[in-house]
C-alpha positions in Angstrom: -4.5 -24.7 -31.0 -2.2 -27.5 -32.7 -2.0 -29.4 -29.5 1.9 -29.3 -29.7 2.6 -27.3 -26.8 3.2 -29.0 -23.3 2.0 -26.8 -20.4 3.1 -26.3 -16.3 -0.3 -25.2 -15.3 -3.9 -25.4 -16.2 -6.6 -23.8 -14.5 -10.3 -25.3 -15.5 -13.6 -25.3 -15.0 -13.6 -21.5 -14.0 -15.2 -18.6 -15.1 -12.3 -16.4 -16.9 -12.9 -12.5 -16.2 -13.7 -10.6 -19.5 -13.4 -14.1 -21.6 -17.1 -14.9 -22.5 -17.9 -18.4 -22.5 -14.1 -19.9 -22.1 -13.4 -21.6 -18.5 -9.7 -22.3 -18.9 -6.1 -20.9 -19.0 -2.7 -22.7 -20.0 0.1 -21.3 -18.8 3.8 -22.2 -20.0 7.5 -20.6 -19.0 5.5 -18.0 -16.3 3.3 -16.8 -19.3 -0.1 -17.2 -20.4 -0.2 -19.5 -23.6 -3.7 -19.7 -24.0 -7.0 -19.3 -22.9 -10.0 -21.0 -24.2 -12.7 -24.1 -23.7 -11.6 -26.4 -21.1 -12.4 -29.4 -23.5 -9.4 -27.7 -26.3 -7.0 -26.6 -23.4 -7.0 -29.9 -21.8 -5.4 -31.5 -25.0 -2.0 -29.3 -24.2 -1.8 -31.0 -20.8 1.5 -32.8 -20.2 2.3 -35.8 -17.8 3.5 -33.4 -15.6 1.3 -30.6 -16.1 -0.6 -29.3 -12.9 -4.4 -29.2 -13.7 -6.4 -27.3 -11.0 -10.4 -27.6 -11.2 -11.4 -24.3 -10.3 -14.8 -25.1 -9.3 -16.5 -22.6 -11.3 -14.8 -19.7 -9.3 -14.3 -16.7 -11.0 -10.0 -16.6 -12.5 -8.9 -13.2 -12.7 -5.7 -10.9 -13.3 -3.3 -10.4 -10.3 -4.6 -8.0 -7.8 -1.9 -5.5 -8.0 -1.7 -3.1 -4.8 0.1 0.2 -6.3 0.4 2.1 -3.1 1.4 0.5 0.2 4.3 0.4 3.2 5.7 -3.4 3.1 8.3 -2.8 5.9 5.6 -1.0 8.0 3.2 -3.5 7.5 5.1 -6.5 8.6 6.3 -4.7 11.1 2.7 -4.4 12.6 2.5 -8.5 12.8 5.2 -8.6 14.9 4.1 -5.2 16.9 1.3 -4.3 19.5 -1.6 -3.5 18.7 -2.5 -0.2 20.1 -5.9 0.9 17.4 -8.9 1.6 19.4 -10.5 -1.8 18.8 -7.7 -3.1 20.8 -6.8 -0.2 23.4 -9.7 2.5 23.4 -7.9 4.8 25.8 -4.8 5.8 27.0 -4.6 3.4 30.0 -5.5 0.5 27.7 -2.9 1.7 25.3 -0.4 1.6 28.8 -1.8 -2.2 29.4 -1.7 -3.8 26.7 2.4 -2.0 25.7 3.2 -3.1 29.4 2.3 -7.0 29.0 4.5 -6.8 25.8 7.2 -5.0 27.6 7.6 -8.2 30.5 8.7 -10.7 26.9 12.3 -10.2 25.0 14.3 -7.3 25.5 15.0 -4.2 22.7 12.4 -1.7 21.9 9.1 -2.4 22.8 7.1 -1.3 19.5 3.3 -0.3 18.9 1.3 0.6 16.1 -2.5 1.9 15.0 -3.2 4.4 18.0 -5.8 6.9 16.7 -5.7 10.4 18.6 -9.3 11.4 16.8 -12.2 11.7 18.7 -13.0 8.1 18.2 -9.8 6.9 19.6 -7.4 8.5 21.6 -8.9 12.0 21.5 -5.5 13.4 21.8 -1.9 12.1 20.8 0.2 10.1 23.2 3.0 11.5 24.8 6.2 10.6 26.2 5.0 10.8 29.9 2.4 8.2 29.3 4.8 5.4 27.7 7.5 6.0 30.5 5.3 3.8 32.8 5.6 1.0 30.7 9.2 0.2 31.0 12.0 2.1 33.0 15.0 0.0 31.0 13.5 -0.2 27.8 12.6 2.3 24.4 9.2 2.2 23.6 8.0 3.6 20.2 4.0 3.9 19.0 2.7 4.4 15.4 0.5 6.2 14.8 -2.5 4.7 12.4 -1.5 7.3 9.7 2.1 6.0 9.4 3.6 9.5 9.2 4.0 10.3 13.3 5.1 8.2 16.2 5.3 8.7 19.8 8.7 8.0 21.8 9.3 7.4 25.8 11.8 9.3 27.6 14.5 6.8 27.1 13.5 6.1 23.5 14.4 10.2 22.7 17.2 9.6 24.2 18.4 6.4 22.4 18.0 8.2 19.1 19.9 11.7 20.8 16.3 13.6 20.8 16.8 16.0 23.5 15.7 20.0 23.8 18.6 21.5 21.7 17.9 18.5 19.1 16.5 20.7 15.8 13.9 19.0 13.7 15.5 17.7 10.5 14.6 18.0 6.8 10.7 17.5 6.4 10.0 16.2 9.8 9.1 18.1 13.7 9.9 17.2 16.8 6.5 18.1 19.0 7.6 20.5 21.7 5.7 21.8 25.0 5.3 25.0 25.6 9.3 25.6 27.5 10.5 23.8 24.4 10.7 20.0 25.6 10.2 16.9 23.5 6.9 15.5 24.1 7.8 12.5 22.4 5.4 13.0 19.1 7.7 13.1 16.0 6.4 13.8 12.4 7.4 12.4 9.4 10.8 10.8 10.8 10.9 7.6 10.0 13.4 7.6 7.7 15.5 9.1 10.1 14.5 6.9 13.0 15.7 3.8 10.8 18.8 5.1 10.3 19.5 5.9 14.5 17.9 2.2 15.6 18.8 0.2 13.0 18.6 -3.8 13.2 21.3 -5.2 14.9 20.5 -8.3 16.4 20.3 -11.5 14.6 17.4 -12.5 16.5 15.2 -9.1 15.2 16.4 -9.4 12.0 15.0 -13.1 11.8 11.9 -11.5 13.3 11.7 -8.9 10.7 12.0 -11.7 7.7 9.5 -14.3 9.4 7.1 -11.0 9.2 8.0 -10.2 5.8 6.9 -13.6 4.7 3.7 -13.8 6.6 3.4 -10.4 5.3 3.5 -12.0 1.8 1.5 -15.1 2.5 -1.2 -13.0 4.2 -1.6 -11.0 0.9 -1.4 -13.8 -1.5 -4.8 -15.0 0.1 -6.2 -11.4 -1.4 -5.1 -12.5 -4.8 -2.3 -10.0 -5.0 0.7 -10.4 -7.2 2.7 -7.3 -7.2 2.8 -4.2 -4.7 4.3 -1.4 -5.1 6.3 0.3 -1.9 5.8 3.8 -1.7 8.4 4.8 1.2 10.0 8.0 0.8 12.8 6.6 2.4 13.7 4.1 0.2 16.9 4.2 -1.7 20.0 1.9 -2.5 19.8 0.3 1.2 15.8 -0.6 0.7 16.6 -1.4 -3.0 19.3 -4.0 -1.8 17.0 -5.4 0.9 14.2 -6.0 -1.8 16.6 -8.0 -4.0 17.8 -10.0 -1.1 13.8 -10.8 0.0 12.6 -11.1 -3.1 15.1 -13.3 -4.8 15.3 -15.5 -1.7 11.3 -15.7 -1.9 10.5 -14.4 1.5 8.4 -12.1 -0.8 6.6 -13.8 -3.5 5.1 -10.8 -5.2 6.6 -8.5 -7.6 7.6 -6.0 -6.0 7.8 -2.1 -7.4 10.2 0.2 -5.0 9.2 3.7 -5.5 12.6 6.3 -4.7 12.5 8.9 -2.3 13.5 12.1 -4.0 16.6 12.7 -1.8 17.9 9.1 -3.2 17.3 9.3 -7.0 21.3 10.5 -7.5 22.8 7.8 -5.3 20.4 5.3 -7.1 21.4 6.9 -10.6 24.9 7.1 -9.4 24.1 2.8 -9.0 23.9 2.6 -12.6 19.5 2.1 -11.6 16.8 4.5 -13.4 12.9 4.1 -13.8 11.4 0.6 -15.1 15.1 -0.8 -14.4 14.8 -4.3 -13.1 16.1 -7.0 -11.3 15.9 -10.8 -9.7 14.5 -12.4 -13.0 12.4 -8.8 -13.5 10.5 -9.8 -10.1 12.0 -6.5 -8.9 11.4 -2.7 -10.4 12.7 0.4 -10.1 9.3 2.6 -9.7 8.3 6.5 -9.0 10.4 9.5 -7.6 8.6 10.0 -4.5 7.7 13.5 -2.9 5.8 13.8 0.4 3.5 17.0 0.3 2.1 17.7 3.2 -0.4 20.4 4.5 -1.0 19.4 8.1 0.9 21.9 9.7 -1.1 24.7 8.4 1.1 25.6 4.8 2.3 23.2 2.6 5.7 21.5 2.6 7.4 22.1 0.6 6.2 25.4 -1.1 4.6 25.1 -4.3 7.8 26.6 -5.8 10.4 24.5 -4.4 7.5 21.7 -5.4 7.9 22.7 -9.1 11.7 22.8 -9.0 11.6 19.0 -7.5 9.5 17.5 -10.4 11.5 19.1 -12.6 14.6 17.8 -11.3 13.1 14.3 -10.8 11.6 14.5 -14.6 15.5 15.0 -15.7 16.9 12.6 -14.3 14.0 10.7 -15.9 11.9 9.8 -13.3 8.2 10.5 -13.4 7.0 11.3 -10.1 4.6 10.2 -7.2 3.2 13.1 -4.9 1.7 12.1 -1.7 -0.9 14.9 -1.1 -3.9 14.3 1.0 -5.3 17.6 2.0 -7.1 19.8 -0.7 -4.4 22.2 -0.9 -1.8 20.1 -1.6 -4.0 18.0 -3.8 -4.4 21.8 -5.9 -0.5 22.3 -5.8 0.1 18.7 -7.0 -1.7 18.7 -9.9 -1.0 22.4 -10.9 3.1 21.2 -10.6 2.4 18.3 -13.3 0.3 20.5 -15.4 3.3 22.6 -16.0 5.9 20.0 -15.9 5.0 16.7 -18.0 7.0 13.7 -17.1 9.7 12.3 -19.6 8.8 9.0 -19.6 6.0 7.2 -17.9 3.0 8.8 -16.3 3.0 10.9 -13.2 0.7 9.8 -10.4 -0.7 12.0 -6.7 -0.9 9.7 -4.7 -4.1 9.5 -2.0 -6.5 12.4 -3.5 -8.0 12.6 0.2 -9.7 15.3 -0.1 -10.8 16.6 -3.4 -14.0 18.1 -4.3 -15.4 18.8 -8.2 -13.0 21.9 -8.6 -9.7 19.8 -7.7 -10.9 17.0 -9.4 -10.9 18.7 -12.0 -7.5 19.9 -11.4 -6.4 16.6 -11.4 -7.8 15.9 -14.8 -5.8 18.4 -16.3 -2.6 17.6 -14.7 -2.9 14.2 -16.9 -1.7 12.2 -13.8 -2.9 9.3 -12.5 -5.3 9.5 -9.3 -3.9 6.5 -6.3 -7.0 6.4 -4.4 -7.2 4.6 -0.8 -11.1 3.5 -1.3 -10.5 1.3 1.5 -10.1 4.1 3.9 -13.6 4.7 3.6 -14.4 0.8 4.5 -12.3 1.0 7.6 -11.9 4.3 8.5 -15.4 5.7 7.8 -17.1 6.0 10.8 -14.3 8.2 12.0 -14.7 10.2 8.5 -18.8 10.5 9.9 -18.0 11.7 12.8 -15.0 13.7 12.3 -15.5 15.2 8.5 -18.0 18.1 7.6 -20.5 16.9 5.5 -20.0 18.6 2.6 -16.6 17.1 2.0 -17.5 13.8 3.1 -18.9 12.7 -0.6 -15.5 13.9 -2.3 -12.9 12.2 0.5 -11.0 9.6 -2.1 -13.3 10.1 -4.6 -12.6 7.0 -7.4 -15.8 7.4 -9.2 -15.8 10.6 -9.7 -12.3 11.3 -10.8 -13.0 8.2 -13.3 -16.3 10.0 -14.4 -13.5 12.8 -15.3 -11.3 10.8 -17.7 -8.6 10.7 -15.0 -6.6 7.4 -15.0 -7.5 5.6 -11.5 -5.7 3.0 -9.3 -6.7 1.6 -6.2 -4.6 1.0 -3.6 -4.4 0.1 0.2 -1.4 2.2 1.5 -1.5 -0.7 4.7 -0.1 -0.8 7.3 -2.5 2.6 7.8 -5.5 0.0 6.9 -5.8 -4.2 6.2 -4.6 -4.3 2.2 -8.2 -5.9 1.4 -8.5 -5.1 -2.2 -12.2 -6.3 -1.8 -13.4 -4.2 0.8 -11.5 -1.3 -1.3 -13.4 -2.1 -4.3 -16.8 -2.8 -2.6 -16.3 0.7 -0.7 -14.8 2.3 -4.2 -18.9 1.3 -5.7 -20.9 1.9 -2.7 -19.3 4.9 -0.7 -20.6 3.0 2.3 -18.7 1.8 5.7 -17.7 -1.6 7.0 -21.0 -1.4 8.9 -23.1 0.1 5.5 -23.6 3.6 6.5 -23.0 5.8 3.7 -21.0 8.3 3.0 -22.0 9.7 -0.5 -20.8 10.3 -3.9 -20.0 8.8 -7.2 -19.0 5.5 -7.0 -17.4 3.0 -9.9 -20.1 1.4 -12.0 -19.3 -2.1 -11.2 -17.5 -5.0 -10.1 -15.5 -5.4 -13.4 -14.7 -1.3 -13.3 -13.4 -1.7 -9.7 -11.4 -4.8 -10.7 -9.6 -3.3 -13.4 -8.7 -0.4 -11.6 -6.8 -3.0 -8.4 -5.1 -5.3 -11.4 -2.6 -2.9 -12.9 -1.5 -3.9 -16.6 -2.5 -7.7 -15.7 -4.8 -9.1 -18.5 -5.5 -13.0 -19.1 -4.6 -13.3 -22.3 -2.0 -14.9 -24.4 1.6 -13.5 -24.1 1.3 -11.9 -20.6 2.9 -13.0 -17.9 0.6 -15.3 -15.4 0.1 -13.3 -12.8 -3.8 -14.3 -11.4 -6.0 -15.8 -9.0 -9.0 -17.7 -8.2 -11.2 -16.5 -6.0 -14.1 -17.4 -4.1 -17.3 -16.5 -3.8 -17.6 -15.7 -7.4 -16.9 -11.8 -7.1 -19.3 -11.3 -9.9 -21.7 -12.8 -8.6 -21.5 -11.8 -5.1 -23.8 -9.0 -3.5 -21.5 -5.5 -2.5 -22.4 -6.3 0.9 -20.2 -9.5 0.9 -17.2 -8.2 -1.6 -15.1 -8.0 0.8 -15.2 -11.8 2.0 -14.3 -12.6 -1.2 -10.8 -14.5 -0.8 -8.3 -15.9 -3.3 -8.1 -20.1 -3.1 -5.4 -20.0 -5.7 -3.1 -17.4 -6.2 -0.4 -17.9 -9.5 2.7 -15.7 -9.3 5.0 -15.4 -12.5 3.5 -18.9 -13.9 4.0 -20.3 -10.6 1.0 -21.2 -7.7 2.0 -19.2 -4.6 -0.7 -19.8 -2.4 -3.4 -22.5 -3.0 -6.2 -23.6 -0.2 -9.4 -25.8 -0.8 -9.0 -26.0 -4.3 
């Protein structure tokens, strides 16, 4: 160091992750400039350089969640919450909805209700939301993200009726004389498109959200996301600049393209790694929802294969959400035959994949997007609800690392809170919020977890400064207590988004 360059930001007196023995990092023009002992980097400070004592808390990369639903998730702050902590059964689900429905005036909106045996035990249908408000649509979420449940008026706001047929890769849930019962699958997209936003005073709503959404997530340490809605094309790419260059998001932000969108979006003059609002904003994945809930996958394996390829020539590599086994299997035997033109493919989820579709996977050369934190939140309903011999194998990180296959961890929220330390303490221990466990191979360590939630993040000279400081010491911190751990500095782009106590 000649002592000639003037820095905006110095962190000290913190222990730097995968830096033995140096406690500081100098940061200049959003990028990393150096990174050594506190003593030698305080000579670069400036009159005006910010120098935060990190307390000896541990600095590392941006937490970077690859896989998660931004517009969903804020939506949730400003929604009811209907999970089974909050409503257990239907008629609680009928409360709490109704004391939202006597406030403001629009839709009436609810999210989280479970219809497993440890919720619900059964989906909700229109006949039990029409109690809650004769003059008003009310729509419910489901936890998963991919279903929702309308009232009688809310099917009829958005033209549902008996002769309405299901559109493109989604169902309308029928009785048995052919009636709506209000459940719709995989129509969000299609839902946005009939309700829209077109009040001022929602779309306020919908931006305070946003923002809270970003400020909630900053305290995690996370720098970047990446939204993995099938749905989005120009429109959601349009949004994203707007929110992200008037910093109502202060992450990067990565918007995956539904595969019905990549024309218009090449059309736009956009393609893969393309960016925008001072490279705050990328174009990320092709997107294809595979599904095998129904019984068969959707789409066929075939018209599966002739989708990558299309997506690979119009040189996009793709994202396939598959969850169940089989479609996990039909996943991974598409990229094996079809290798992506630039980039790296990825399947997104992995749900359920024992040793023989792990292996799979390995031989596809994709990367593995693995909701770890599903087993944090969601695993006593996996104990209860999941035979145990596929219990070990449900999102199986360790294992599919154990394999050679390329890993990221990610939260896919709203379905779950985007707690990149409960993820990674569940990602080691295969054990539950409350400790039980649920077996199988888990990541080695702290450090392995970590580098597998902070993308291409490094703290090192030349990259961008994109990291956090975080306390309890996440090194040092028992698994049991991981996911406490919380960011008291978070630096986005060179520039401290979110700082508390420090």
């Amino acid at each position: 160091m000649d002592g000639i360059l003037v820095v905006d930001l110095i962190l000290r007196n913190g222990a730097v992750h995968q830096s033995a023995g140096d406690d500081a990092v100098a940061i200049a023009d959003g990028v990393i400039a150096t990174v050594g002992n506190g003593v030698e980097v305080m000579r670069l400070a400036g009159a005006d350089t910010d120098v935060i004592d990190c307390g000896g808390r541990a600095i590392v990369p941006g937490i970077v969640d690859a896989h998660c639903h931004l517009f969903a998730a804020a939506a949730t702050l400003s929604g009811t919450d209907c999970r089974p902590t909050a409503a257990p059964d239907v008629a609680a689900v009928v409360r709490v909805l109704r004391e939202a429905a006597a406030h403001g005036d629009g839709w009436v909106r609810g999210y989280g209700y479970d219809d497993s045996p440890v919720g619900l035990g059964r989906h909700l249908s229109r006949h039990d939301l029409d109690s809650i408000a004769k003059e008003r649509p009310v729509r419910v979420e489901h936890r998963s993200g991919h279903a929702c449940v309308l009232n009688s008026l809310g099917l009829a706001t958005v033209g549902i009726g008996r002769s309405t047929p299901d559109p493109q890769g989604g169902m309308i849930a029928r009785d048995a004389s052919g009636v709506p019962t209000g459940l719709l699958l995989e129509m969000n997209g299609w839902l946005r498109e009939r309700i829209g936003r077109s009040s001022a005073s929602e779309v306020h709503e919908f931006r305070t959200a946003l923002w809270e959404l970003g400020q909630r997530i900053l305290r995690y340490g996370i720098t970047a996301v990446t939204d993995a809605g099938p749905d989005n094309g120009m429109e959601r790419w349009r949004t994203f600049a707007e929110i992200v260059e008037t910093g109502v998001l202060p992450q990067r932000v990565t918007m995956m393209v539904g595969y019905v969108y990549l024309k218009a979006m090449r059309d736009a003059g956009l393609g893969y790694g393309d960016t925008a609002c001072g490279r705050m904003l990328t174009v990320g994945h092709a997107k294809i929802m595979l599904t095998a809930s129904s019984g068969r996958l959707h789409p066929h394996p075939e018209k599966l294969s002739e989708m990558v390829a299309t997506a690979h020539g119009m040189g996009y590599p793709v994202a396939i959400h598959a969850v169940e086994r089989d479609a996990v299997v039909a996943a991974a035997l598409a990229l094996s035959d079809h290798p992506p033109p630039v980039g790296q493919d990825r399947i997104e989820h992995c749900g359920e994949c024992p040793p023989d579709v792990a292996e799979l996977v390995a031989q596809s050369g994709a990367q593995a997007v693995v909701n770890t934190g599903f087993l944090h939140y969601d695993g006593a309903r996996y104990l209860r609800t999941v035979s145990k011999d596929l219990l070990p194998h449900l999102y199986p990180a360790g294992a599919l690392d154990a394999l050679g296959v390329p890993v990221a961890l990610a939260s896919d929220a709203p379905v779950v809170e985007p707690n990149p330390w409960a993820a990674m303490a569940a990602a080691i221990t295969r054990r539950t919020a409350a400790g039980a466990p649920i077996g199988g191979l888990g990541l080695p360590s702290v450090a392995d977890a970590l580098g597998k939630h902070t993308g291409h993040n490094r703290i090192a000279p030349g990259y961008p400064a994109d990291l956090a400081v975080v306390g309890p010491n996440s090194f040092a911190t028992p698994l049991a207590d991981l996911p406490a751990v919380r960011a008291v500095a978070t630096v986005v782009a060179g520039r401290v988004a979110w700082r508390s106590g420090i």
